[in-house]
C-alpha positions in Angstrom: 0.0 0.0 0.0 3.0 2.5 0.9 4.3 1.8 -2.9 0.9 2.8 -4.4 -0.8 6.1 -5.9 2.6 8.3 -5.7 2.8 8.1 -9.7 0.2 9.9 -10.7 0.8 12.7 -13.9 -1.0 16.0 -13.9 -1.3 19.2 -16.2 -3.3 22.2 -16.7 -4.2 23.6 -20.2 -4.8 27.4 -20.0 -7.4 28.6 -22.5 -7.5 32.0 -24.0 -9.4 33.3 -26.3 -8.9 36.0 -29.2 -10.8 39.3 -28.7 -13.5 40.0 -31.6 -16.0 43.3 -30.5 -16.7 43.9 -34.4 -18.0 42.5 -37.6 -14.9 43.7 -39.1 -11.4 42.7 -37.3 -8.4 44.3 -38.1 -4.6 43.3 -36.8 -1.3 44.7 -38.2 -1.7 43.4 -41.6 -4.8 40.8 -40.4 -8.3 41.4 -41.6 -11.3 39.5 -41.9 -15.4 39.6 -41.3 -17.6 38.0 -38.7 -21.0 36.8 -40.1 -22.8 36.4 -37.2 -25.3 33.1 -37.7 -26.9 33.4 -33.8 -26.1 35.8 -31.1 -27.8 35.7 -27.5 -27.5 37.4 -24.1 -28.4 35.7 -20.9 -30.9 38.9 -18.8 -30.9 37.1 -15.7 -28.6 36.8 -12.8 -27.8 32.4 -13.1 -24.6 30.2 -12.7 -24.9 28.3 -15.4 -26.8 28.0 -18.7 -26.6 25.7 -21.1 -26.0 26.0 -25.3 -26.6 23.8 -27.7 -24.6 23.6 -30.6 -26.0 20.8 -32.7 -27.5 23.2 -35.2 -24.0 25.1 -35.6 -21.8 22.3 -36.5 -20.7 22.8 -40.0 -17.1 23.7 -40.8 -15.5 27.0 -40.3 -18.3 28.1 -37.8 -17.2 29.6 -34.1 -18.5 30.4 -30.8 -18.1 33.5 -28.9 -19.0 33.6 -25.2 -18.5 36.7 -22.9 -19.2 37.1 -19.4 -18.4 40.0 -16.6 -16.6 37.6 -14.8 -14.5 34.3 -15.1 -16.5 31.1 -16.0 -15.8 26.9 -16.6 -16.9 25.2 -19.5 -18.0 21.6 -18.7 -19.9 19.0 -20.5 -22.4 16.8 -18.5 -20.0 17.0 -15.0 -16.6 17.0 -16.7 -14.4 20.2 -16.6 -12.8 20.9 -19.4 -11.8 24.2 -19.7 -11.6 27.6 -17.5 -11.7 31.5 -18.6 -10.3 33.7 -16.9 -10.3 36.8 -19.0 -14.1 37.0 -19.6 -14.3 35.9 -23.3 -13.2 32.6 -25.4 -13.6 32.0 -29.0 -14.0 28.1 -30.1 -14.1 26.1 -33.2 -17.5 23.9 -32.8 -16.1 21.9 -35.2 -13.2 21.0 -32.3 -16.1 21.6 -29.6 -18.3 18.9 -31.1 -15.1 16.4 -31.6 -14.3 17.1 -27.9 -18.1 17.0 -26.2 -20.1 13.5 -25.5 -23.2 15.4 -26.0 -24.6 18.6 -28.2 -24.5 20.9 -25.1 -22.0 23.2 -23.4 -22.2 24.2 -20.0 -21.2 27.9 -19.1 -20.6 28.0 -16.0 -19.7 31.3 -13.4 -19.4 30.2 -9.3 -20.2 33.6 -8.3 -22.9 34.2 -10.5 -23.5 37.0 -12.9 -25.5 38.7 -15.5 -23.4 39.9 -18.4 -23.4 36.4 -20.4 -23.3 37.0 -24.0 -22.6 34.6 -26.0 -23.4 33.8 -30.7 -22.2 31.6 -33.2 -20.5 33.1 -36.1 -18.5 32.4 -39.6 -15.8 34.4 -40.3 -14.0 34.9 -44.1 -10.8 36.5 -45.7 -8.9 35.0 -42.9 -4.9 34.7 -43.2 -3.3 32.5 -41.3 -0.7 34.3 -39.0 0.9 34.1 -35.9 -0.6 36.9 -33.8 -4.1 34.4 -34.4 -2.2 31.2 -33.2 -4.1 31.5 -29.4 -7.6 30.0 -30.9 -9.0 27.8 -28.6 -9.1 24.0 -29.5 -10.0 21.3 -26.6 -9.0 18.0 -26.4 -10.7 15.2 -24.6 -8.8 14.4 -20.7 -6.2 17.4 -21.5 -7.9 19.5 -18.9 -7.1 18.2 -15.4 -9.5 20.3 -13.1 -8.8 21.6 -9.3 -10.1 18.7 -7.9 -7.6 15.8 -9.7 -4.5 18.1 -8.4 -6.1 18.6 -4.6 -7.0 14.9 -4.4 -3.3 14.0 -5.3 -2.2 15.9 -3.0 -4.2 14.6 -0.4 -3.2 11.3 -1.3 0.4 12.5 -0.7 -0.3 13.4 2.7 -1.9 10.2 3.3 0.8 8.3 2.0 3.3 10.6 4.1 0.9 9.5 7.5 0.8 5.7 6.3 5.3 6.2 6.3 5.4 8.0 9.8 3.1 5.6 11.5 5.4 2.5 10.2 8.4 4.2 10.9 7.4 5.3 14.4 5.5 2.7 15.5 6.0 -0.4 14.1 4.1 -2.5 16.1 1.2 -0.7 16.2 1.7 -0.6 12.4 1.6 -4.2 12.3 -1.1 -4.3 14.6 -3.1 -2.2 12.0 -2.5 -3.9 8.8 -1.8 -7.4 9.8 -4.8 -10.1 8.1 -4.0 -12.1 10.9 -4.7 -9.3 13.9 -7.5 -7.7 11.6 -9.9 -11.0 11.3 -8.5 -12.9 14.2 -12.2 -13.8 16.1 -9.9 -14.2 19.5 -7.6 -12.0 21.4 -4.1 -12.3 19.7 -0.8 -12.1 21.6 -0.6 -8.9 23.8 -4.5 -8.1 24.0 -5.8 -7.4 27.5 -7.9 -5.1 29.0 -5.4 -3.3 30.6 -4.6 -0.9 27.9 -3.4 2.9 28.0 -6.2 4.3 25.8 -4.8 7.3 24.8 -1.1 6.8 23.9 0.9 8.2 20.7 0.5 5.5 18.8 -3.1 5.4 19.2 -3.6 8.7 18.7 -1.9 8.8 15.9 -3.8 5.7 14.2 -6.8 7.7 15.1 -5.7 10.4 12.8 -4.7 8.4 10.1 -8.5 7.0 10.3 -10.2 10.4 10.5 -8.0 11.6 7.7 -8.6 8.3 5.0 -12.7 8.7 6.2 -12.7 12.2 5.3 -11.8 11.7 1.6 -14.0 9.1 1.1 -16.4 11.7 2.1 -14.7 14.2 0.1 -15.2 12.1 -2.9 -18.5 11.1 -2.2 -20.0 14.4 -2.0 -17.8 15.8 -4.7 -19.1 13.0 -7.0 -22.7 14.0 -6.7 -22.3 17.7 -7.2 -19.0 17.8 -9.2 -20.0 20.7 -11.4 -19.1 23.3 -8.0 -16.2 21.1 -6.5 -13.8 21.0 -9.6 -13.2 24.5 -8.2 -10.3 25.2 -6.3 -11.7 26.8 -2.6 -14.9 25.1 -2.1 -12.3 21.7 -2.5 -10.1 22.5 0.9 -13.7 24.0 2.5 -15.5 20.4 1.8 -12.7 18.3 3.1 -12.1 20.4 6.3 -15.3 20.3 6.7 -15.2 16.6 6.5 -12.6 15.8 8.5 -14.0 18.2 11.4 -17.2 16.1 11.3 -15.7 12.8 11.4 -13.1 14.1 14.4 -16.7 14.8 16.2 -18.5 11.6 15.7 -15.0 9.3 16.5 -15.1 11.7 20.3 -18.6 11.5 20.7 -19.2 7.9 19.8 -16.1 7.2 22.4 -18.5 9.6 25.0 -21.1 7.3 24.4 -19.1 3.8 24.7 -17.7 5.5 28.0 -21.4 6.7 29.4 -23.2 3.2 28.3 -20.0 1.4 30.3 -21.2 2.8 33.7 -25.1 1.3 32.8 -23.7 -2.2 31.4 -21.0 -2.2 34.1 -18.3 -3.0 31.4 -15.6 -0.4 31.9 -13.0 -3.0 31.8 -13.2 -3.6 28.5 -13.6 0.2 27.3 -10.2 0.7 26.5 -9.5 -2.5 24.1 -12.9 -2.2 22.5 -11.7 1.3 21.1 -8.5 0.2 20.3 -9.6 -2.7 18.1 -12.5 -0.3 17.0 -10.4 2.5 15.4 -7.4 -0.2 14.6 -10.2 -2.4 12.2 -11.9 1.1 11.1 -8.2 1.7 9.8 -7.7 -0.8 7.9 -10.6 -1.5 6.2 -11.3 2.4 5.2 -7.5 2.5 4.0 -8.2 -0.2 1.6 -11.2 1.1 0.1 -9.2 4.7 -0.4 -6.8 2.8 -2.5 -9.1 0.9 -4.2 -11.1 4.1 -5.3 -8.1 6.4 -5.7 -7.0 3.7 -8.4 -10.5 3.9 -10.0 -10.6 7.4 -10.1 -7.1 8.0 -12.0 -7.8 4.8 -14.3 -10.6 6.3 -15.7 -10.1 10.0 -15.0 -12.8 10.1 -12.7 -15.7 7.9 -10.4 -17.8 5.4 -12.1 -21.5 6.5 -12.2 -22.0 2.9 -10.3 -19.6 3.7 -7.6 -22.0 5.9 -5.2 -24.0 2.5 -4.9 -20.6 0.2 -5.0 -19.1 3.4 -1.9 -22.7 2.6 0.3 -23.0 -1.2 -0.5 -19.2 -2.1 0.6 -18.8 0.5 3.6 -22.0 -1.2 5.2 -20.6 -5.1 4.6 -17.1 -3.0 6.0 -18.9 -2.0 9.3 -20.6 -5.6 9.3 -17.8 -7.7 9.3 -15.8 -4.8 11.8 -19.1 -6.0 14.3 -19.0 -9.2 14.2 -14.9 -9.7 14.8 -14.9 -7.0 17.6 -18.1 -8.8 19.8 -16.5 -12.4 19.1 -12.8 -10.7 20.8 -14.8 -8.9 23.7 -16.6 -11.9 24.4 -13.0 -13.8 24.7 -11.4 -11.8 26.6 -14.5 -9.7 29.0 -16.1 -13.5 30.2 -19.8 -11.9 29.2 -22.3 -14.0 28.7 -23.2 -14.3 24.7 -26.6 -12.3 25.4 -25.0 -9.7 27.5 -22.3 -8.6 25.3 -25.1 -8.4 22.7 -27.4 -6.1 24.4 -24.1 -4.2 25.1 -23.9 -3.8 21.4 -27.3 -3.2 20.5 -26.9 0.4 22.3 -23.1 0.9 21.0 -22.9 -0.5 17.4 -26.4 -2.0 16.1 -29.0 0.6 16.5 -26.2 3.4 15.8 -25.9 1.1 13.0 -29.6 0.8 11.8 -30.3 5.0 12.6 -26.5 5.6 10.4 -28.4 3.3 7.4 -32.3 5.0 7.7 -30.8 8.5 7.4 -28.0 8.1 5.0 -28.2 4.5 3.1 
């Protein structure tokens, strides 16, 4: 796992666009005339508007888009180009080549509305150098905000996943050995007499909030990926993210803590959160690398992989319940029903609510 995802390539394609305010455009010893087939302007404050350019596909036709501020062209949810001077000129003929549909998304974060946009031929034209900038898009050239932001989370994932096997080896081993992970008995060194909150712990604890919070990241991105390709509202969803899973790991600790003085089971408190965030671990970690492969084999998520995310987190947190009551039972002494109507309050109806509200 450390000698995965650091390999990934990534580039940015600038787009400009050439300046045409006239029917008539003159430059140094340049001149040629816009025939205008279409021209439209947008009187309402939006986001986004759509254009279809199915009727203006013939050769040698162009489209002009303006806009008071910088805008993203996308088609269906895929980026693949951003303005930031206001205007673009594109050959539909490339456009058409490039889209998987007849429509063009224009698209402005902030809003705005000074959209302007027409389709137009243009004759007497000379090649020349000064005209070299005109826009022409190619398919997966475009790598949006999101691609470079996820990498570098990755990176700093990868960089945790390093520390924690260089600092602490055992635990390491503790985390990501098969034998520890689906070992239905206390292995070598389990007891109840564990120092809950310890570096090593700590630090695995970390690791899980941080692998949880981009699979969140993704998940959330995936369904609204039109607003998260762009840059700040990446950093704000993940923080936001990671603060949220930091909460529910402290409060569902509060509750383990609060339901031990009713069940009488504060002896095992300590071990059942150890090999609670230690299996959390290492089952999130391998479904991050699983979908981080995915997503940069085929340049982004599978439509089916919203339904694959739920499906396999659930079996995840299945399997995680059933190893975790079978060591407690080992170790504690409880009685088969006891230990079960212990986990009823701390794992099964969280469990059932968790899949009501958000399955």
């Amino acid at each position: 796992m450390l000698n995965t995802l650091l390999s990934f390539l990534y580039g940015l394609i600038l787009l400009q666009g050439v300046p045409v305010n006239d029917s008539t455009v003159n430059n140094n010893e340049i001149s040629y005339k816009i025939n205008w087939l279409h021209q439209e302007k947008v009187e309402i404050p939006v986001e986004q508007f759509i254009i279809d350019i199915s009727a203006y596909s013939s050769e040698n036709t162009y489209l002009k888009i303006q806009s008071g501020k910088s805008f993203y062209l996308l088609n269906d949810t895929r980026l693949i180009g951003a303005v930031d001077n206001y205007e673009i000129n594109l050959s539909v003929d490339s456009l058409s080549a490039t889209l998987t549909s007849d429509t063009l998304i224009v698209f402005s974060k902030s809003g705005t509305d000074q959209f302007n946009y027409g389709f137009y031929t243009r004759s007497n034209v000379t090649s020349y150098p000064a005209f070299t900038k005109e826009i022409t898009l190619e398919t997966n050239t475009f790598k949006s905000n999101q691609d470079n932001f996820l990498i570098g989370l990755m990176i700093v994932f990868l960089i945790l996943l390093s520390a924690l096997k260089v600092s602490f080896p055992k635990k390491f081993q503790d985390v990501f050995s098969l034998s520890v992970i689906f070992s239905t008995r206390p292995v070598e060194g389990d007891n109840l007499r564990l120092r809950l909150f310890e570096q090593d712990g700590l630090f695995v604890a970390l690791l899980y909030t941080f692998a949880t919070a981009i699979i969140i990241y993704l998940y959330v991105s995936h369904q609204d990926s039109v607003y998260f390709h762009l840059g700040s509202a990446n950093f704000l969803l993940f923080f936001q993210s990671w603060l949220l899973i930091i909460i529910l790991l402290i409060i569902k600790i509060s509750f383990i803590f609060f339901l031990s003085g009713l069940y009488k089971t504060s002896r095992i408190n300590n071990f059942y959160i150890k090999d609670l965030i230690n299996t959390s671990t290492f089952f999130i970690s391998l479904f991050l690398a699983a979908t981080i492969l995915l997503y940069f084999y085929g340049g982004d998520l599978p439509g089916y992989w919203e339904v694959l995310a739920k499906n396999t987190l659930v079996v995840m947190c299945l399997i995680r319940m059933g190893l975790l009551y079978f060591k407690i039972l080992k170790l504690s002494g409880f009685t088969y029903l006891y230990l079960f109507s212990y986990f009823c309050a701390t794992e099964i109806f969280p469990f059932v609510i968790g899949l009501k509200y958000f399955y």
